[in-house]
C-alpha atoms as a printed R data frame, in Angstrom:
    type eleno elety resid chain resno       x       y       z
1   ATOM     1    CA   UNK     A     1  -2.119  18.634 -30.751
2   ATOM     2    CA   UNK     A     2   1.678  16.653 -31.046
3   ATOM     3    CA   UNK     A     3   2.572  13.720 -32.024
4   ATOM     4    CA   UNK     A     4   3.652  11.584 -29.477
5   ATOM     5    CA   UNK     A     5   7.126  11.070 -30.784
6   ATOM     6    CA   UNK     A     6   7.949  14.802 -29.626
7   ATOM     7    CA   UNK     A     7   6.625  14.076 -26.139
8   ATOM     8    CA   UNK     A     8   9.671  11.527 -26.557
9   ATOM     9    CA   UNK     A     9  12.393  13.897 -27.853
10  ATOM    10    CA   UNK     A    10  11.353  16.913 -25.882
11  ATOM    11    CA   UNK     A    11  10.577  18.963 -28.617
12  ATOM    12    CA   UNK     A    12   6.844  19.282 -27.752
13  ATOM    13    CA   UNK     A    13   6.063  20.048 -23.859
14  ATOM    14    CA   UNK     A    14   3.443  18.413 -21.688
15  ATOM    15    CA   UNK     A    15   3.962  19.998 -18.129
16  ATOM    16    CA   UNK     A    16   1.400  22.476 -19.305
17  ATOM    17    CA   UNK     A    17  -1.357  19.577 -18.779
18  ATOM    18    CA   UNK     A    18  -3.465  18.933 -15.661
19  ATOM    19    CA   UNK     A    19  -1.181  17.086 -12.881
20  ATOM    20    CA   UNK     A    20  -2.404  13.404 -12.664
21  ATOM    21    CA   UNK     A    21  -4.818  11.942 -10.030
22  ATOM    22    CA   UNK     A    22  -2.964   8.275  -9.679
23  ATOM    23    CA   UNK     A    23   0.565   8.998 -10.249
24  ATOM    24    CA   UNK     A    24   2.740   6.494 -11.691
25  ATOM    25    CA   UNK     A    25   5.684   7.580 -10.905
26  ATOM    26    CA   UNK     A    26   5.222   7.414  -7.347
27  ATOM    27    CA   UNK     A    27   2.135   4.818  -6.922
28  ATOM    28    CA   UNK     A    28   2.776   1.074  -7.059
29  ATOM    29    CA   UNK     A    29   0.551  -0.648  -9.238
30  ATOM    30    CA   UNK     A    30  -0.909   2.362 -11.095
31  ATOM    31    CA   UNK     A    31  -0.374   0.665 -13.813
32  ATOM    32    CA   UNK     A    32  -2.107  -2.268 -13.544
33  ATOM    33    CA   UNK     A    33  -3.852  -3.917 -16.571
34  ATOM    34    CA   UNK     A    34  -2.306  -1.219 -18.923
35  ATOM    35    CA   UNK     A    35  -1.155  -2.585 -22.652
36  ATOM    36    CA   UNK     A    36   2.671  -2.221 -23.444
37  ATOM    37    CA   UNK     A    37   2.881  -1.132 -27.296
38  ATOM    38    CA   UNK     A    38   6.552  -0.209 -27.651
39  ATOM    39    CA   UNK     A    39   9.786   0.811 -26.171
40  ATOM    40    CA   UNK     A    40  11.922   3.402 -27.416
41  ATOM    41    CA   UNK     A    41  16.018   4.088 -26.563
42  ATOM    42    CA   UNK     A    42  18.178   6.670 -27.665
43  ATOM    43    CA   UNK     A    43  21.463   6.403 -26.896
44  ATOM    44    CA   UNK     A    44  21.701  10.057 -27.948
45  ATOM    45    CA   UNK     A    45  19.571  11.760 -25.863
46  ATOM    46    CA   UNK     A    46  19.708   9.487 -23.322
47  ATOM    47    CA   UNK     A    47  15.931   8.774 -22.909
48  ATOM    48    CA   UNK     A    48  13.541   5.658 -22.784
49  ATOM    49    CA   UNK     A    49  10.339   5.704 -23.896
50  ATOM    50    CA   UNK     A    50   7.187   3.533 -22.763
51  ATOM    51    CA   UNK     A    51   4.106   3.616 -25.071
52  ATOM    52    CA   UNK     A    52   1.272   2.539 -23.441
53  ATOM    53    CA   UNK     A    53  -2.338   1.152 -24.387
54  ATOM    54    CA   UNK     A    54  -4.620   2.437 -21.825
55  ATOM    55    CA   UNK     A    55  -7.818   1.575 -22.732
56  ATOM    56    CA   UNK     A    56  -7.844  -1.489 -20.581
57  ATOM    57    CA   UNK     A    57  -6.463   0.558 -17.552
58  ATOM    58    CA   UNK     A    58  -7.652  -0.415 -14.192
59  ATOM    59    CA   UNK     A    59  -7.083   3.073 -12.596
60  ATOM    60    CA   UNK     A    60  -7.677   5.799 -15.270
61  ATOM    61    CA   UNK     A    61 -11.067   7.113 -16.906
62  ATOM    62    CA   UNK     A    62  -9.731   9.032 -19.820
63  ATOM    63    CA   UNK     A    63  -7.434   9.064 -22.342
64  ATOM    64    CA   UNK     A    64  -5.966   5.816 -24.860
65  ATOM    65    CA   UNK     A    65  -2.665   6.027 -24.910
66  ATOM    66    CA   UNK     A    66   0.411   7.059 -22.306
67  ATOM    67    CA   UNK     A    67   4.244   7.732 -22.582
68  ATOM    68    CA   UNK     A    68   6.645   7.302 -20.186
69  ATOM    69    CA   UNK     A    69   9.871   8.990 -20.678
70  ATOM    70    CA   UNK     A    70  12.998   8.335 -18.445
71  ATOM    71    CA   UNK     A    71  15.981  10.978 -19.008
72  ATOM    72    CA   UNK     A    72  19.170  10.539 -18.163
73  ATOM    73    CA   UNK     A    73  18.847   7.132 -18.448
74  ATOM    74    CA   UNK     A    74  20.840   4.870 -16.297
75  ATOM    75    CA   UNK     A    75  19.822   1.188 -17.336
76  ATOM    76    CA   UNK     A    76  16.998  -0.218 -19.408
77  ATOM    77    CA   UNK     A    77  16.595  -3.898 -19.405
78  ATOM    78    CA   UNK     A    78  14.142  -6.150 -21.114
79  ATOM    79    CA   UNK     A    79  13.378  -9.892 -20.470
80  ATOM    80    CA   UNK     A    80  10.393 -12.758 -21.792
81  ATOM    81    CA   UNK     A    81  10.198 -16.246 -22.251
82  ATOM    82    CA   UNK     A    82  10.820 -16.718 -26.077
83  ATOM    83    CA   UNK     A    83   7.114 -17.656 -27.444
84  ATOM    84    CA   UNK     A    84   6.561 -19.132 -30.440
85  ATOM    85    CA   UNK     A    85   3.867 -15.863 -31.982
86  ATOM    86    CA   UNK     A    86   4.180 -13.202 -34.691
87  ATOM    87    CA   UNK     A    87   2.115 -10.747 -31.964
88  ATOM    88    CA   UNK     A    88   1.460 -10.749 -28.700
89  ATOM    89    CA   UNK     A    89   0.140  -8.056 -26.433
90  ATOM    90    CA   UNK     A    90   2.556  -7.851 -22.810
91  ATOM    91    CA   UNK     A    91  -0.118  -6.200 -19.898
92  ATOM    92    CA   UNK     A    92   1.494  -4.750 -16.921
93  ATOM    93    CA   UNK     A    93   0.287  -6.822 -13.807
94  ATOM    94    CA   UNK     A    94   2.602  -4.869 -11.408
95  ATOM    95    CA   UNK     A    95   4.344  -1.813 -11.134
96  ATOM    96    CA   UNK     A    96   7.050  -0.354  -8.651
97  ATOM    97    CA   UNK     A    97   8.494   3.188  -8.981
98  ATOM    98    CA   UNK     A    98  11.274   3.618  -6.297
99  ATOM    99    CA   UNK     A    99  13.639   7.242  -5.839
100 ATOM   100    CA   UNK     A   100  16.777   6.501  -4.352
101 ATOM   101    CA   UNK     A   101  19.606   9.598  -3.419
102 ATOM   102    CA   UNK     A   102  20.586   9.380  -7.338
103 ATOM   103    CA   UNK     A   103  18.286   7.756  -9.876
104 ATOM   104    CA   UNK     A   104  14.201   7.103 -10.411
105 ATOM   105    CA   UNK     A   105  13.758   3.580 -11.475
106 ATOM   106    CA   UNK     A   106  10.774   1.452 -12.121
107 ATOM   107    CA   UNK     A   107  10.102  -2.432 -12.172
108 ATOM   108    CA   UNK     A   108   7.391  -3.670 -14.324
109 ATOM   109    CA   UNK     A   109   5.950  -6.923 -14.405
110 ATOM   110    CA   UNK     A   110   4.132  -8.101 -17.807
111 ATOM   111    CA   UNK     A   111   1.865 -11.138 -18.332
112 ATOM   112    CA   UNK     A   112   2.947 -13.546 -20.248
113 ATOM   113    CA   UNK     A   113   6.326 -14.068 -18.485
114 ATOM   114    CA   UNK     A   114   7.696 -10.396 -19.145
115 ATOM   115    CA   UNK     A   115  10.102  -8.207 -16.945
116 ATOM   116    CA   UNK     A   116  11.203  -4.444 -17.648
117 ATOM   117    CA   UNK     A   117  13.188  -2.380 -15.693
118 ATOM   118    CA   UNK     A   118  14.520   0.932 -16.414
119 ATOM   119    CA   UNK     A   119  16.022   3.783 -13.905
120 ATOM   120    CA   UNK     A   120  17.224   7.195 -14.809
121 ATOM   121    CA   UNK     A   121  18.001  11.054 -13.355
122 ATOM   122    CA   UNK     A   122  14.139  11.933 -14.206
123 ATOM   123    CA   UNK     A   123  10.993  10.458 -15.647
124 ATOM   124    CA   UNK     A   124   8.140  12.199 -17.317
125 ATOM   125    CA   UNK     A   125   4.380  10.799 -17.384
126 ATOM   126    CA   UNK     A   126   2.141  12.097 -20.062
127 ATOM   127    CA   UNK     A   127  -2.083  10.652 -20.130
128 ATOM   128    CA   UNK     A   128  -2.592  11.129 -23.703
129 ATOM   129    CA   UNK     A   129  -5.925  11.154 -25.768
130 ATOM   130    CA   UNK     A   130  -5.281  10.099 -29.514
131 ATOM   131    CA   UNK     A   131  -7.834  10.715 -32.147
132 ATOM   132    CA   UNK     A   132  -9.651   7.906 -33.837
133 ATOM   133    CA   UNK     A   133  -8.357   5.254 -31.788
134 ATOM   134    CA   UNK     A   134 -11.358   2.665 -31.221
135 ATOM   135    CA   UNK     A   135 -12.718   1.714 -27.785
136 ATOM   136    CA   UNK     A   136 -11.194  -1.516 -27.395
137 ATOM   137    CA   UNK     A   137  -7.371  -2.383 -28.527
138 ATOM   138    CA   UNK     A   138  -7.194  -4.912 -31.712
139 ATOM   139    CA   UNK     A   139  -7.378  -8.448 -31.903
140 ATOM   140    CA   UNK     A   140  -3.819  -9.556 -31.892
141 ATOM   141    CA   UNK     A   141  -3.935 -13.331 -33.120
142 ATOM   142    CA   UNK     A   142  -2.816 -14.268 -36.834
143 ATOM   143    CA   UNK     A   143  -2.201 -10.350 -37.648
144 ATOM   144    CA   UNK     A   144   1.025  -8.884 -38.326
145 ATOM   145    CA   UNK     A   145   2.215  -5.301 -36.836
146 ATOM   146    CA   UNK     A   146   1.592  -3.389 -39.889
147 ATOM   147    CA   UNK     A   147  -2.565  -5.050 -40.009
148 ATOM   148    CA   UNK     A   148  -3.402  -3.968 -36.109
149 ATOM   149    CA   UNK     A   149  -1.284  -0.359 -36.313
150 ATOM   150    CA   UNK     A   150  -4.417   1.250 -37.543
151 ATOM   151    CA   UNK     A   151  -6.025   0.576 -34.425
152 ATOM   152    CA   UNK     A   152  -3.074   1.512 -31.583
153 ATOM   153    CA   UNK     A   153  -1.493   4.546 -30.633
154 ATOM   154    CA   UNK     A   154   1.549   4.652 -32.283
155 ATOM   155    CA   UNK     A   155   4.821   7.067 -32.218
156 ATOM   156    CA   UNK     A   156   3.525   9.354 -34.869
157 ATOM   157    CA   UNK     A   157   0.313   9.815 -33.550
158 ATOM   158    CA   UNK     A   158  -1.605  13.223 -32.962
159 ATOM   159    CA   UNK     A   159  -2.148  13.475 -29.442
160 ATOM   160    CA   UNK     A   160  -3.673  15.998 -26.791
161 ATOM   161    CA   UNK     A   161  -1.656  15.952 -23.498
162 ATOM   162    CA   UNK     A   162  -4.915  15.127 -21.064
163 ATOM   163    CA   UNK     A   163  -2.755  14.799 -17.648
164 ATOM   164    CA   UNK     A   164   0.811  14.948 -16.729
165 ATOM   165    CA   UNK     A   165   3.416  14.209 -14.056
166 ATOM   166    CA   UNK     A   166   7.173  14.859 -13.104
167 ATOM   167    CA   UNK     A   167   9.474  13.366 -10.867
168 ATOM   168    CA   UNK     A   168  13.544  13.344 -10.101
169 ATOM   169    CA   UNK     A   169  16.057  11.749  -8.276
170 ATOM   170    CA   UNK     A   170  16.438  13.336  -4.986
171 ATOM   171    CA   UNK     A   171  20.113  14.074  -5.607
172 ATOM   172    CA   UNK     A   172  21.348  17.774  -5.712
């Protein structure tokens, strides 16, 4: 087992993990009804980091939880209608990997009213399973981050790498 922040740094590997039946990196709308948690950047290393909820998933059986990592990142770029909520739980509705001659981007679109983009050299895909996560995600409404972190997968979570993809740029 790792935690899922060293999926995010590098310093734990998942390549060694089954390759992935519906790819996200190269499927539209694999992502469909998946939970966005988080997003991590680091200037740094140049990554972006996705942590996802997918125990609503429309596409995948197993596992609770997903990273996506984009190195080399190019852009990241974030947009919502300002609501009026201490919580609120974004749910991809679309999805739209794209490889051009230099960068791997993505467009996802979120319901309620939610955009991300992000593009970079490479991205990494990682189906995770974390321990002791319940069935169904948590009831968001009058809770605060802290009360409902129990029951997501979170950055320092113990995970076990279930599937995994790759993908690059197709420049040389």
């Amino acid at each position: 087992m790792t935690r899922i922040e060293d999926l995010f740094t590098g310093a734990a590997d998942g390549a060694s993990a089954d390759p992935i039946d519906w790819d996200p990196l190269q499927e539209s709308d694999a992502l469909q009804e998946v939970g966005l948690l988080d997003c991590k950047m680091c200037p740094l290393t140049g990554r972006a980091g996705l942590l996802l909820d997918m125990r609503t998933a429309l596409q995948y059986r197993t596992g609770n939880a997903a990273l996506l990592v984009v190195r080399g990142l190019h852009s990241f770029q974030w947009s919502e209608e300002p609501l009026e909520r201490t919580l609120i739980a974004f749910t991809i509705m679309s999805s739209a990997p794209a490889t051009s001659r230099r960068l791997w981007q993505m467009r996802i679109g979120l319901f309620p009213d939610g955009e991300l983009s992000v593009s970079g050299k490479a991205a990494d895909f990682h189906l995770l399973d974390v321990d002791g996560t319940p069935e169904a995600p948590p009831d968001y409404s009058e809770r605060t981050l802290n009360e409902v972190r129990k029951d997501l997968p979170w950055w320092d979570s113990e995970c076990t790498v279930l599937q995994s993809s790759t993908t690059r740029s197709t420049m040389t």
